[in-house]
C-alpha positions in Angstrom: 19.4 13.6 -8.7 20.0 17.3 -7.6 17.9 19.2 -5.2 17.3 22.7 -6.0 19.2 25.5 -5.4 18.1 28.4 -3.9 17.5 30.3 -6.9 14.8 27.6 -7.6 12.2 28.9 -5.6 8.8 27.6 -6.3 5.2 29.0 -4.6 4.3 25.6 -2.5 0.8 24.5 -2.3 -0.4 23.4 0.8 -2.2 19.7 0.6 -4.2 18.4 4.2 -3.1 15.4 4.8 -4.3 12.8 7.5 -2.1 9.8 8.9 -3.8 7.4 7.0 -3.4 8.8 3.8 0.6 9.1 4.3 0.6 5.3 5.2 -1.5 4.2 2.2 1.2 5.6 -0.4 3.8 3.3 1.5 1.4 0.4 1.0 1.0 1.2 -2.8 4.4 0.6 -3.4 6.1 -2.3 -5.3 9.8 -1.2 -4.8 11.1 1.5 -2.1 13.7 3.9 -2.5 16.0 5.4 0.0 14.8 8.9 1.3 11.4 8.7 -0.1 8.4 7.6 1.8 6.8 6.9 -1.8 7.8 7.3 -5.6 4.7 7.3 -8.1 4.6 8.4 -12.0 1.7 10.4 -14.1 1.0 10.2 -17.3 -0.7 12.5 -19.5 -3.6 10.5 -19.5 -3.6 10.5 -15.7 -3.3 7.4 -15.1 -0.7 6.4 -12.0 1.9 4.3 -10.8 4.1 3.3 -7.9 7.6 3.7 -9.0 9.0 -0.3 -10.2 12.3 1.1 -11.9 14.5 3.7 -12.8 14.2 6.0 -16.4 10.9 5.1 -18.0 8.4 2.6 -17.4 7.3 0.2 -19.6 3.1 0.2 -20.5 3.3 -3.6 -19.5 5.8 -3.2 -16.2 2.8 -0.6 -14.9 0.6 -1.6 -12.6 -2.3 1.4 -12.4 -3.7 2.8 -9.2 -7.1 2.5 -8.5 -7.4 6.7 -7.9 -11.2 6.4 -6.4 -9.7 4.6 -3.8 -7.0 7.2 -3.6 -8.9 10.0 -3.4 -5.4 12.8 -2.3 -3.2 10.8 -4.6 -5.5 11.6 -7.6 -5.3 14.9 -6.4 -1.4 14.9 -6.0 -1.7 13.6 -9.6 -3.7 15.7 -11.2 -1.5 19.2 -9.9 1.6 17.3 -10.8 0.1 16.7 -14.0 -1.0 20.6 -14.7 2.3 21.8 -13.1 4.1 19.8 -15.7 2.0 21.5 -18.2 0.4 18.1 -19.1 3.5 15.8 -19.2 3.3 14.1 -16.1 6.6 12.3 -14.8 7.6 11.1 -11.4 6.8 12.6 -8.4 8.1 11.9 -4.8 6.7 12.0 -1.9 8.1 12.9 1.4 7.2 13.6 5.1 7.0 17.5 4.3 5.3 17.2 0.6 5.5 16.2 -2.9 8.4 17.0 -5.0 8.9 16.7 -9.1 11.3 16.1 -11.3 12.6 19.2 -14.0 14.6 17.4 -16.7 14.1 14.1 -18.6 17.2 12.5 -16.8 16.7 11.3 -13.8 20.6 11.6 -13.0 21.0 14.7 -14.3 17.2 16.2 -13.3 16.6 18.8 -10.5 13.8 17.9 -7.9 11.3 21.3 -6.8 8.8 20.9 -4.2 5.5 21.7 -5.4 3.6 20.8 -2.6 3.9 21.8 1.4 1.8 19.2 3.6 -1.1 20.2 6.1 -1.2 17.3 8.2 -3.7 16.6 11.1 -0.5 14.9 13.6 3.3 14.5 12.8 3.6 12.2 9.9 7.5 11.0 10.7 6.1 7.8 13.1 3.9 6.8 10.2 6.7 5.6 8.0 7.9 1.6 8.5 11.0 0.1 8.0 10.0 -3.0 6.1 11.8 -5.9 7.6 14.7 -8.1 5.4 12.3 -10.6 4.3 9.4 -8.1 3.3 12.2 -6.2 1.1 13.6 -9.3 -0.3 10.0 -10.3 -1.8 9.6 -7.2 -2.9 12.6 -7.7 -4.9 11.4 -11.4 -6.1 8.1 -10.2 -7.2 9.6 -6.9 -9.1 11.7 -9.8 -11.0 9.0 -11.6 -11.5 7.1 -8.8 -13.2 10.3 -7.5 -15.6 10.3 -11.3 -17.1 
């Protein structure tokens, strides 16, 4: 996956963002992926997803965030959503904001940054390293699910 060039300049939207909030996406995840904090799909319905694979997500390998829990993720959701004019697709999420995909491919697809954080303290101490044995059962239970 490219990031953008230059040329690619996007207006950033600035999102507050408090500690806790940063450490909950980690926790919502079901499988991590180097240099993101947290990887979560939209569809045009709205409904969300932690990121289980690459390309596109089967209806019965999704397993839906509860969003009134979530209160800034449905709102990450709902601007990736309208940015996208209504598609939805995957959106990362990083120490310094929220970045989408341009382009069906995600080999071949550009990431933008459509969204600059406003947090209360730094948020780079919030992210864990899981240990070996918490990313091996993340691995089991993924397989689990894809059977």
């Amino acid at each position: 996956m490219k990031m953008p060039e230059k040329s690619q300049k996007v207006s950033l939207t600035r999102f507050h963002i408090a500690r806790q909030e940063y450490e909950d996406f980690s926790r919502l995840q079901k499988e991590s992926r180097p240099g993101w904090h947290a990887i979560f799909s939209v569809d045009p319905s709205e409904r969300v997803w932690p990121f289980v694979c690459y390309g596109r997500t089967l209806e019965e390998n999704r397993d839906y965030v509860q969003l009134h829990d979530y209160p800034l993720l449905r709102h990450i959701a709902q601007y990736v959503h309208t940015w996208t004019n209504g598609e939805g697709g995957r959106f990362f999420i990083s120490e310094t904001g929220v970045f989408s995909m341009v382009g069906e491919d995600e080999k071949k697809a550009t990431l933008v940054q459509v969204i600059e954080w406003c947090p209360d303290e730094p948020l780079r101490r919030a992210i864990k390293q899981p240990s070996y044995a918490e990313l091996r059962e993340r691995q089991i239970q993924a397989k689990s699910r894809v059977r």
